[in-house]
C-alpha positions as CSV (number, residue, x, y, z in Angstrom):
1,X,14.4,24.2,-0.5
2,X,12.5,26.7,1.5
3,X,9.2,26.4,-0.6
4,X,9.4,22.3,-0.4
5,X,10.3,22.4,3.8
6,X,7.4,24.6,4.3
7,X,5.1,22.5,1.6
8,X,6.1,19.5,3.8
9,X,5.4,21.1,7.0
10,X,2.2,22.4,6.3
11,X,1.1,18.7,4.7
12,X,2.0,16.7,8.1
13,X,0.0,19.2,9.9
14,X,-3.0,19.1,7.9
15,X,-5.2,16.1,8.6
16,X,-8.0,17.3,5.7
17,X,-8.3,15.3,2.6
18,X,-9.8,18.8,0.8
19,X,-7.2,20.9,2.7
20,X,-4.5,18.9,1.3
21,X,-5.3,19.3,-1.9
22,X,-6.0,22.9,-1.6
23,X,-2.0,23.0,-0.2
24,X,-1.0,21.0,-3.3
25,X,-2.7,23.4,-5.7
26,X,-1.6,26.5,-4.0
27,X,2.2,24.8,-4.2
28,X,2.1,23.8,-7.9
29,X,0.3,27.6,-8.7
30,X,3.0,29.2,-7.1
31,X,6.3,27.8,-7.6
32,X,8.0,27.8,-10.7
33,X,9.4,25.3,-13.2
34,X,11.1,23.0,-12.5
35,X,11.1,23.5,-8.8
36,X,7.6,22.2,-8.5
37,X,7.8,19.5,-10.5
38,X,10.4,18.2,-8.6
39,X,8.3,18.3,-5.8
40,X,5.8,16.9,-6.9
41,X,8.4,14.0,-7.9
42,X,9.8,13.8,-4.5
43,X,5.8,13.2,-2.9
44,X,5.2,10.9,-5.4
45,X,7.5,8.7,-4.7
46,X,9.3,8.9,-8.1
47,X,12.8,10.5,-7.5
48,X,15.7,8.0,-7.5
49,X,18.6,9.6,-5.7
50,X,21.4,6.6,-5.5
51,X,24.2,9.2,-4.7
52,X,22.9,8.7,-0.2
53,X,21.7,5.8,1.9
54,X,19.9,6.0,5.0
55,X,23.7,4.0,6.7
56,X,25.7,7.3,5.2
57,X,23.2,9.6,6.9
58,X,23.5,7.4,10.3
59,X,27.5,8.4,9.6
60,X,27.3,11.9,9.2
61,X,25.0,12.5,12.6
62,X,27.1,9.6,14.4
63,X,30.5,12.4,13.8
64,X,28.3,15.3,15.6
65,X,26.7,13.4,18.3
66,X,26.9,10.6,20.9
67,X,25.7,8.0,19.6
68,X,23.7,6.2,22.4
69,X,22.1,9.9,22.3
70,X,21.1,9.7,18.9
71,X,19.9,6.0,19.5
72,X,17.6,7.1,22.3
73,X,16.4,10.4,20.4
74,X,15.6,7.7,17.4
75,X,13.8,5.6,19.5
76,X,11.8,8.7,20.8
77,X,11.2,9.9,17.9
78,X,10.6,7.3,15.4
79,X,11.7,8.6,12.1
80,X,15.2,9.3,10.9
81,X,15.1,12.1,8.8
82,X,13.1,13.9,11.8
83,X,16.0,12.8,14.3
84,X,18.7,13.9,12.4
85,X,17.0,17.6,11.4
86,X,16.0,18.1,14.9
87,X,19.4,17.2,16.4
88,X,22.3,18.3,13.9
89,X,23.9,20.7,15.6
90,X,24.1,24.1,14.2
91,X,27.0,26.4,13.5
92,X,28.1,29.2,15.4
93,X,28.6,31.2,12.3
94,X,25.7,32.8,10.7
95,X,25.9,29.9,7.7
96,X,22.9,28.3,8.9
97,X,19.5,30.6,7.8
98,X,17.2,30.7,5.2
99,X,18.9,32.8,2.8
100,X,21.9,30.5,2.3
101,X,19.1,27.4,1.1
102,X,20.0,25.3,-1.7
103,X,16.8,25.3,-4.3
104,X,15.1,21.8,-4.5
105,X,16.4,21.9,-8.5
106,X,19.8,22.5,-7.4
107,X,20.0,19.6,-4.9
108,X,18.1,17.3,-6.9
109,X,20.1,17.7,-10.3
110,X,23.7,17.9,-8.1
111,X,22.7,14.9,-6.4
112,X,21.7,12.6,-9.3
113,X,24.8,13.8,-11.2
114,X,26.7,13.0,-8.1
115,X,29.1,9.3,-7.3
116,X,28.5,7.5,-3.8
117,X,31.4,9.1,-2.8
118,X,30.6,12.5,-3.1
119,X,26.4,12.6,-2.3
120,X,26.9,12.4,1.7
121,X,29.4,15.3,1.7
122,X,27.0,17.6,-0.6
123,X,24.0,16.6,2.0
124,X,26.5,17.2,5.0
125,X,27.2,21.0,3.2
126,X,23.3,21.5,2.8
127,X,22.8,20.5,6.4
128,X,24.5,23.1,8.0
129,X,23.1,25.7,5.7
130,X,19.3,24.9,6.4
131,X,17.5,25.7,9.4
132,X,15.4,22.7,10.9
133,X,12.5,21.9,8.6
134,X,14.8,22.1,5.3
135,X,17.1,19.8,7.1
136,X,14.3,17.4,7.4
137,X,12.7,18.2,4.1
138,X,16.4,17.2,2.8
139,X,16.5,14.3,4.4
140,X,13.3,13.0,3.6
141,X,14.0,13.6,-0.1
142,X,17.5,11.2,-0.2
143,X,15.3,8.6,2.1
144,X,12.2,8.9,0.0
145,X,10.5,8.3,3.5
146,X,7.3,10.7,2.9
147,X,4.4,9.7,4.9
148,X,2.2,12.9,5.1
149,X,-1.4,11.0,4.0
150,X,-0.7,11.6,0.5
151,X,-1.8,8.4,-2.1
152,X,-0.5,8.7,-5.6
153,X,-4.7,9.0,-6.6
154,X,-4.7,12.0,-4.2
155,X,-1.5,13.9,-5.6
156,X,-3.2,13.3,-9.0
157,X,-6.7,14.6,-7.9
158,X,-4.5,17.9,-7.1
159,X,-3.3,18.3,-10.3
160,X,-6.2,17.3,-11.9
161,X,-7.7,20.5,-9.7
162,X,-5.1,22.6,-10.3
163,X,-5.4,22.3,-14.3
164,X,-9.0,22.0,-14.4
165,X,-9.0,18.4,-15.6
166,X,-10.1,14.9,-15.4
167,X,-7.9,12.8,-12.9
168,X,-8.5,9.9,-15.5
169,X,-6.4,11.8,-18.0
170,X,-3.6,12.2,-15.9
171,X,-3.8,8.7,-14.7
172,X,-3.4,7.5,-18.5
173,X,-0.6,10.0,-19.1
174,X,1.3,9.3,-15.9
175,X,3.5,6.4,-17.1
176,X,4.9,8.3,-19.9
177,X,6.0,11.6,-18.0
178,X,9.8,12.3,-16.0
179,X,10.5,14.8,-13.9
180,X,10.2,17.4,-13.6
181,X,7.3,17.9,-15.9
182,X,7.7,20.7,-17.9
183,X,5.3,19.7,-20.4
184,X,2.6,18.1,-18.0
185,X,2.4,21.6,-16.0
186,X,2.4,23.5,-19.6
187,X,-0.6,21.8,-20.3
188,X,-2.2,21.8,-17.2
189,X,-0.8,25.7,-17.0
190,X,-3.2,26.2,-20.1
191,X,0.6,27.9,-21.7
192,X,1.1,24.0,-23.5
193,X,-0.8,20.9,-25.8
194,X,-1.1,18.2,-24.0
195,X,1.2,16.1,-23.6
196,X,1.2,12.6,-25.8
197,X,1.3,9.8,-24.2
198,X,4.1,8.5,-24.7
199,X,4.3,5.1,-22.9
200,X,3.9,1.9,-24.4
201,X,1.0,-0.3,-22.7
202,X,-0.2,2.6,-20.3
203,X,-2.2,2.0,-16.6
204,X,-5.9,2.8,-17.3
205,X,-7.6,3.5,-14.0
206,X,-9.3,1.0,-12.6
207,X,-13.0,0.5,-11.5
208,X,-13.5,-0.2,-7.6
209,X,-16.6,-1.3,-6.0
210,X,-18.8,-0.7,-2.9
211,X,-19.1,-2.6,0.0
212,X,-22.7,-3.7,0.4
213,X,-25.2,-3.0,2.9
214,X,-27.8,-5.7,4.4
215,X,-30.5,-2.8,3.5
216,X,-29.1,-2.9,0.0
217,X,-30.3,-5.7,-1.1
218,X,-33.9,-4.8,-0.8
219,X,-33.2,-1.7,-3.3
220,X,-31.5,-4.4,-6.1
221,X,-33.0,-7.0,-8.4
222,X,-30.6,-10.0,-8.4
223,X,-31.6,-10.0,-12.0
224,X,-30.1,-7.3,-13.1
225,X,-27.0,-8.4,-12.0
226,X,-24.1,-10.9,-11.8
227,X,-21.7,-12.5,-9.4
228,X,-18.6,-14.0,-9.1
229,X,-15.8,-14.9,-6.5
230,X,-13.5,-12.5,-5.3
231,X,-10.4,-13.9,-4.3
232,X,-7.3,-13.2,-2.0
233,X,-4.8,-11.7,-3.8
234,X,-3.8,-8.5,-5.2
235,X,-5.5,-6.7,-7.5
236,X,-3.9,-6.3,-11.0
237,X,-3.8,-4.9,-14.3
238,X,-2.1,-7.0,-17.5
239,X,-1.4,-4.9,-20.9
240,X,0.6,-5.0,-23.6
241,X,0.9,-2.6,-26.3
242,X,3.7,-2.6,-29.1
243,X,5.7,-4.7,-27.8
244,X,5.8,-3.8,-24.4
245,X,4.5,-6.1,-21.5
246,X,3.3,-4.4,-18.4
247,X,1.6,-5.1,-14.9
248,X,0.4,-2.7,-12.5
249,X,-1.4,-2.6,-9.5
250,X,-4.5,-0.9,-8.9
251,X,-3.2,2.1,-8.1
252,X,-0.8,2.4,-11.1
253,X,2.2,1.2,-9.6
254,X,4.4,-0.7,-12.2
255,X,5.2,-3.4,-10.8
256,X,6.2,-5.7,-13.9
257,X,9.9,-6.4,-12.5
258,X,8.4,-8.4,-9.5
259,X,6.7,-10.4,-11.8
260,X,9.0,-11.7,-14.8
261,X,7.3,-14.9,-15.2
262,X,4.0,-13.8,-15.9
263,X,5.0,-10.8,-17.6
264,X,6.9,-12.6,-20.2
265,X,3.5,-14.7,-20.6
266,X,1.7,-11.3,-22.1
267,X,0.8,-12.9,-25.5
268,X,-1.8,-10.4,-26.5
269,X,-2.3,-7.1,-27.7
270,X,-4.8,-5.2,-25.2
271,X,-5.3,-4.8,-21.2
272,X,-6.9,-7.1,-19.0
273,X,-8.0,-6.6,-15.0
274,X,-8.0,-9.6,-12.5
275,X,-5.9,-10.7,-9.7
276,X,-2.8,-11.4,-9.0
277,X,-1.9,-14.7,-7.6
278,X,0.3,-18.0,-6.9
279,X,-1.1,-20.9,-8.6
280,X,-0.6,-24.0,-10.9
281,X,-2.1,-26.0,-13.0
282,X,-3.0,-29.6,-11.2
283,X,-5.1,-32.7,-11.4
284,X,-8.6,-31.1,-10.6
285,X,-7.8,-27.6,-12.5
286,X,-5.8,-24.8,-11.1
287,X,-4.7,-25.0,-7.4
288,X,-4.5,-21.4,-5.7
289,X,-2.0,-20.8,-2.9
290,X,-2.8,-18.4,-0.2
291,X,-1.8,-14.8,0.3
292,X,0.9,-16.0,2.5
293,X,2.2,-17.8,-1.0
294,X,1.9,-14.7,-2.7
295,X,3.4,-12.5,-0.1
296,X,6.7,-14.2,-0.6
297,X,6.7,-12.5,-4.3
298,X,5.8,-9.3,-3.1
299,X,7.5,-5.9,-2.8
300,X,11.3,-7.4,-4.2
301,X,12.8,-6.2,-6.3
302,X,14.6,-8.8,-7.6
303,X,13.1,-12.8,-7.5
304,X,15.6,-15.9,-7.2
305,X,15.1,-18.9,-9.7
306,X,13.5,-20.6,-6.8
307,X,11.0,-18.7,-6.0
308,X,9.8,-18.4,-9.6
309,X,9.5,-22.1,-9.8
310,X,8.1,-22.5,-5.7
311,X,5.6,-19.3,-6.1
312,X,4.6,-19.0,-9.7
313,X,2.2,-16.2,-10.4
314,X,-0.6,-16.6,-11.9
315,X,-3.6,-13.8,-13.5
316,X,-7.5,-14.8,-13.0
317,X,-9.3,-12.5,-15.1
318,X,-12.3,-10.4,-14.1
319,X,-12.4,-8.0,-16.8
320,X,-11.4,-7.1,-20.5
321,X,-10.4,-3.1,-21.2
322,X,-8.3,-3.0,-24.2
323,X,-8.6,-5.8,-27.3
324,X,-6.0,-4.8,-29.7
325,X,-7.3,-1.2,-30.7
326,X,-10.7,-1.8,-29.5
327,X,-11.5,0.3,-26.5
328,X,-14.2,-2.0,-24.3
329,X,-14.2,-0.1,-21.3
330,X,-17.6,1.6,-22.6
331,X,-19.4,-1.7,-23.5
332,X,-21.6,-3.4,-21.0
333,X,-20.3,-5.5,-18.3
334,X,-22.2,-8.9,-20.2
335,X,-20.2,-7.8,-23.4
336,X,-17.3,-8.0,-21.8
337,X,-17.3,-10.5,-20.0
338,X,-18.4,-12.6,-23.3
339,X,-15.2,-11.1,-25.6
340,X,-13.2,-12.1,-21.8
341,X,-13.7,-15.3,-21.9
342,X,-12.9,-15.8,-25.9
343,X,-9.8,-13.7,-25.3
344,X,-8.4,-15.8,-22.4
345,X,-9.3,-18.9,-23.7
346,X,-6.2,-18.5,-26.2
347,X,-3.5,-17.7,-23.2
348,X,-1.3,-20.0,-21.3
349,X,-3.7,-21.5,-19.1
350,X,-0.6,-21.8,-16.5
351,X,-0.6,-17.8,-16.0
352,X,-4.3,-17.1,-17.0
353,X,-7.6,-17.9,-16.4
354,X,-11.1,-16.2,-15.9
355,X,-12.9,-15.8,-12.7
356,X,-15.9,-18.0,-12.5
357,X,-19.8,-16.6,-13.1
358,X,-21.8,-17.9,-9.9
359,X,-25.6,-19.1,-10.6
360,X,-28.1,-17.5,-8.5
361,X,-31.3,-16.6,-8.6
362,X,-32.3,-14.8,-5.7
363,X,-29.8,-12.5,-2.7
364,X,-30.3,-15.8,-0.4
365,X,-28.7,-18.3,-3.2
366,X,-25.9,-15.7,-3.1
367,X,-25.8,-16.0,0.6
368,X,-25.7,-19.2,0.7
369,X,-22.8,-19.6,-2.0
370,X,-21.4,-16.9,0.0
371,X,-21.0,-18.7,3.1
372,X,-19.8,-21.7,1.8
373,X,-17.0,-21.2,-0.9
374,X,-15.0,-24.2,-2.6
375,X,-12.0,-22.3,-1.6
376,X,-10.2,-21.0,1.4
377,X,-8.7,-18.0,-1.2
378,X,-11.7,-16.5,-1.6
379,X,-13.0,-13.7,0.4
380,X,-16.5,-13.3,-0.4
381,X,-18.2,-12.4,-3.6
382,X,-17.9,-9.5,-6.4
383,X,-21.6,-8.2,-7.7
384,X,-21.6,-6.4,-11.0
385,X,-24.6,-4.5,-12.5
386,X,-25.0,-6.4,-15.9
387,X,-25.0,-3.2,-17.8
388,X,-22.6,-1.6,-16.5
389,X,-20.0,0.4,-18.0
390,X,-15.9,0.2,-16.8
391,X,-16.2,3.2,-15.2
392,X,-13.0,4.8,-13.5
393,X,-13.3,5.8,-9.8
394,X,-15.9,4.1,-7.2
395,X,-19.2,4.5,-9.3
396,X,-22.6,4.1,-7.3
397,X,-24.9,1.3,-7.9
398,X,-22.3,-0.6,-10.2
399,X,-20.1,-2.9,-8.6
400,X,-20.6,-4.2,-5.3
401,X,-18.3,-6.2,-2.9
402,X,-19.9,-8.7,-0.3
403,X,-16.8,-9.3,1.7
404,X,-17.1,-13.0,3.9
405,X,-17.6,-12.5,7.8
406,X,-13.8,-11.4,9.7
407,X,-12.2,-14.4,11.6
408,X,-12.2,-13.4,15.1
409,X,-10.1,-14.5,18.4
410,X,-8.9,-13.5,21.8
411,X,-5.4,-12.8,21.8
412,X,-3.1,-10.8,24.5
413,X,-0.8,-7.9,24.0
414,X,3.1,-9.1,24.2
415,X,5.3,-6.3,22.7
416,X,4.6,-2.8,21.3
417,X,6.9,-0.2,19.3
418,X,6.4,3.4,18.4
419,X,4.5,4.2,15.6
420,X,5.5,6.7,12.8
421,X,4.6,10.3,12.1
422,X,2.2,11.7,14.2
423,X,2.1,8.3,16.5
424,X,5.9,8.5,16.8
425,X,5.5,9.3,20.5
426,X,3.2,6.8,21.2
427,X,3.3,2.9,21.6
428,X,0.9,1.7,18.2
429,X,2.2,-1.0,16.7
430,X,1.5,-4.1,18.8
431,X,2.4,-8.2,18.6
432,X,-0.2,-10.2,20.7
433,X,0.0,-13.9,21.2
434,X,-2.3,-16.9,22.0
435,X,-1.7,-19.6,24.9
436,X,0.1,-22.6,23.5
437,X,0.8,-25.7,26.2
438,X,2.3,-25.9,28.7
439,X,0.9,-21.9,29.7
440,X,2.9,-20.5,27.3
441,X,2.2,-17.5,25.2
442,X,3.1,-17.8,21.6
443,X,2.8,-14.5,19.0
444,X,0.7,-14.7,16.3
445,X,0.4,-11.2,14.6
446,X,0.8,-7.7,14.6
447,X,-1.5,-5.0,14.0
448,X,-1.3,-1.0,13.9
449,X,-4.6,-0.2,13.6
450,X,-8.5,-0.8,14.3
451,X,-8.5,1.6,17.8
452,X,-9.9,5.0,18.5
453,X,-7.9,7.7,19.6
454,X,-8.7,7.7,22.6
455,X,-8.4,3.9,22.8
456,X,-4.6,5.1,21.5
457,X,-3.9,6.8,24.6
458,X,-5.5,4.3,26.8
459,X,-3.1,1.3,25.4
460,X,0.0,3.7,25.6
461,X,-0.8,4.4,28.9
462,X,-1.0,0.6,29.7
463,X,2.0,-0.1,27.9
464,X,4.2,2.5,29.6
465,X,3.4,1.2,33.2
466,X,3.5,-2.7,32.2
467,X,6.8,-2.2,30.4
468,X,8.9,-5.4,31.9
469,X,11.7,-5.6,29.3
470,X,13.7,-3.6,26.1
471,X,15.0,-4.6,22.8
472,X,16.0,-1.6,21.1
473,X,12.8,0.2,20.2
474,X,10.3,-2.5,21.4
475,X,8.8,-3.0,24.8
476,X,7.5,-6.5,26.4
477,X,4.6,-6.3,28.1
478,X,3.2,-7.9,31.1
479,X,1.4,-11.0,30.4
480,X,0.2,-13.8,31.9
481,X,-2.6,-15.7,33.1
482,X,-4.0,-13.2,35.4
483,X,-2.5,-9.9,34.3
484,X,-2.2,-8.4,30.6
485,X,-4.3,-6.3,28.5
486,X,-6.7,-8.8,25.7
487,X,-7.3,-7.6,22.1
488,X,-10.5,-8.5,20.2
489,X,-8.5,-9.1,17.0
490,X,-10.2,-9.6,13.6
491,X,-8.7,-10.5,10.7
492,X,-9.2,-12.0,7.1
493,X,-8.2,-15.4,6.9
494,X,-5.3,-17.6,8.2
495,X,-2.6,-19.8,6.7
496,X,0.2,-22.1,7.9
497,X,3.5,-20.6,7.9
498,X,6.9,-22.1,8.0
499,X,8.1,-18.6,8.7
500,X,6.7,-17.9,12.4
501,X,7.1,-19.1,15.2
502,X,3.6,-20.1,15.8
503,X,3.5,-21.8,12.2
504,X,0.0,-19.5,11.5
505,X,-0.3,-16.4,9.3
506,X,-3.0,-14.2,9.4
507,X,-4.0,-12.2,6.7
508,X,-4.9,-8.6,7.4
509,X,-5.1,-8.5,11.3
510,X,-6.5,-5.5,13.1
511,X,-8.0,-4.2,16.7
512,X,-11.9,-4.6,16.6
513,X,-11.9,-4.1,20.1
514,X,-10.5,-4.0,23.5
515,X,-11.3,-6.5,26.1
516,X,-10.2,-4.9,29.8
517,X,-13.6,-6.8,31.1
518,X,-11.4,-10.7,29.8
519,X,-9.2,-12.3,32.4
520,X,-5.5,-13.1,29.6
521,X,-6.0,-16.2,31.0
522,X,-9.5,-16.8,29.1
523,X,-7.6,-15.8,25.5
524,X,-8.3,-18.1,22.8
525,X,-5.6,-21.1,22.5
526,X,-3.2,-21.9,19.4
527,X,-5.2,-24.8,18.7
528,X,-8.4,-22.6,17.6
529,X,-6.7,-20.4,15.2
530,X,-4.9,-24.4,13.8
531,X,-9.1,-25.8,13.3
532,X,-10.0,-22.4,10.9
533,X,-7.3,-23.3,9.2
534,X,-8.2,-27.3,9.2
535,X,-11.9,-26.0,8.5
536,X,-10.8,-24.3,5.5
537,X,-8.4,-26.5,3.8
């Protein structure tokens, strides 16, 4: 375990992109099998360790400390692995010390082998054997809590380094490997073939575009390119391959068991990009729900029989990659599109349909179609370089996003919590509200992000002194009329919701800026944010 608490130490501490990698490389380089690749299982999110749950750890501390203690130390600190390392009380004996470490192997394999019963007193052992970090490193591999600014492309690009490859490669392999990847690092080792892939209907990386710049436009021909809608969902990838029906998100994520309804609706033999969204066929065509629809689908595990039948999801097509055996991915972007719309045009048309082309002629008949879409789901406008290539990655001068202008209001801060990680021991997550009648202050989202630093600090400070109430680990501000602290917020688009109080959702809120210079009493009211939503229905 001492090679993975130190890897882990050295990873939260290191706020480089490059030095990251460079730590990853190093790691993998130096550690044998199969100790690194169960490390490099445990940052990747893809360790299942049943045998402990985050309640049985809350057990073992609650036996060695107070716990009203340990609930303020939890509150103070903000994670739980970190709370429970820092304060598990050591022995007296000389047990506890580096030389007496479990290996990461050893725990992983005793664990996964291990019953319910038995996993919290194997992790209780290992506790007071390992000094502080391999506590935490421990902990955080049973919670699978990692948050060190690592994304699955980035842990890739490091092996990709480290053997001298192309990421894309190992993006098309991923799917078919297990820990702890004997035959992955063989390969990459140069001591090994590489491996076959050996998953049915594989993730093929994606191509991402740019956002575009006002100058832009002067350097580009609208001729030599096309446009479409880009709409409010999630971005997706549909394949099927002998057999096997799969749907991942851009990233590579399988996310297929979220989805059963349109997974089972697969009928073809290839790979297919678009979005994923909640929609049904009605009078007038297909009728799109908003995020906040799709949202409800999102990140479960399992899905009810209701919400299949309230929140069916749907697949709009942007792009065809795979037609049977018939790689496309090379083809221009015109070619596919063409074999794209034949190919759809024999699926359900309840789970699939094709994004539609946009007519233009010049950038200002963009603009203008820009600025007034048909629907409130869509975001702004996708423009794709005729003969382009699918190209894996962010290619220049390819694909270009032209995202519609942020909603913006006035809102005032009401609560704030503790962030995570390096924010645990500030106040970074805030809930600000509008004024609905009669005076009354109503919440209507939360954001984590969008400030400066130093703007960090300044909020915190404000927080701390303003602080009027507690509930657990969050903090209600002052706020009223004449004194509070006003957020610029921006944010996406908006939705009615049964679920909040205010009966608005907004979709991707964040801080654009802070407004000490507004009186709270001049913040915008709950009937602004209800017209956007009236103005885009």
């Amino acid at each position: 375990m001492n090679r993975f608490a130190d890897l882990l130490d050295m990873l939260a501490f290191t706020p480089s992109r490059n030095a990251k990698l460079a730590l990853l490389q190093d790691h993998f380089r130096t550690v044998p099998d199969p100790e690194r690749g169960y490390a490099l299982a445990a940052i990747a999110r893809d360790l299942d360790i049943p045998a402990v749950k985050p309640a049985q750890l809350r057990e073992l501390i609650s036996a060695r400390m107070d716990a009203e203690l340990f609930g303020y130390s939890y509150d103070y600190v903000g994670d739980l692995a970190e709370t429970i390392a820092l304060a598990w009380p050591e022995k007296g004996t000389a047990r506890a010390g580096r030389n007496d470490a479990p290996g990461l192997a050893e725990v992983v394999e005793t664990l996964q082998a291990s019953s319910r019963r038995d996993g919290p007193k194997l992790v209780e052992d290992w506790l007071d054997r390992l000094d502080a970090p391999g506590r935490y490193a421990l902990l955080k591999l049973v919670t699978g809590g990692f948050r060190m600014g690592l994304s699955g492309r980035l842990i890739k690009q490091a092996l990709a380094g480290f053997g001298r490859v192309d990421v894309n490669e190992i993006e098309e392999l991923w799917h078919g490997l297990e820990a702890p990847y004997a035959e992955l690092f063989a390969w990459l080792d140069g001591s090994g073939e590489k491996p076959v892939n050996a998953a049915a209907a594989p993730f093929r990386p994606v191509m991402l575009s740019h956002a575009i710049d006002a100058g832009d436009f002067d350097k580009l021909d609208p001729q030599d390119f096309t446009a479409e809608w880009k709409w409010d969902g999630i971005r997706v990838q549909a394949t099927s391959e002998r057999g096997v029906n799969r749907l991942y998100t851009r990233t590579g994520d399988d996310i297929s068991a979220a989805f059963p309804d349109l997974v089972d609706a697969i009928a073809f033999d290839g790979a297919l990009d678009g979005e994923l969204l909640v929609a049904r066929p009605g009078g007038d065509g297909v009728e799109t729900g908003s995020f906040s629809d799709l949202q409800q689908r999102l990140n479960r595990k399992t899905v009810t029989a209701k919400q299949l039948c309230d929140h069916p999801a749907f697949f709009r097509a942007y792009d065809i990659l795979q037609d049977g055996l018939y790689d496309l991915r090379p083809k221009p972007f015109l070619e596919r599109r063409a074999r794209l719309e034949s190919f759809v045009a024999g699926l359900d048309p309840a789970r699939f349909d094709c994004s539609a082309m946009l007519d233009f002629n010049t950038w200002d008949e963009l603009a203008a179609l820009r600025a007034d879409p048909p629907f409130a789901v869509i975001e702004g406008v996708m423009i794709k370089r005729k003969l382009s290539p699918y190209l894996p990655g962010r290619p220049k001068g390819e694909w270009y996003k032209w995202k519609r202008d942020p909603f913006l209001i006035d809102a005032v801060l009401m609560y704030a919590q503790r962030g995570h990680g390096k924010r645990s021991g500030y106040y970074s997550d805030y809930t600000f509200g509008v004024w609905r009648d009669p005076g009354e202050l109503v919440p209507v989202g939360k954001a984590y992000f969008g400030f400066t630093d130093e703007e960090l600090l300044q909020i915190d400070k404000y927080v701390r002194e303003n602080t009027i109430e507690r509930f657990g680990p969050v903090r209600s501000v002052r706020a009223g009329p004449d004194k509070g602290l006003v957020f610029e917020v921006a944010f996406e688009g908006i939705n009615r919701s049964t679920r909040h109080k205010s009966g608005v959702a907004m979709r991707f809120p964040r801080i654009s800026r802070l407004r000490w210079d507004k009186p709270p009493g001049e913040a915008d009211r709950l009937e602004t944010l209800e017209r956007m939503i009236d103005g885009a229905e």
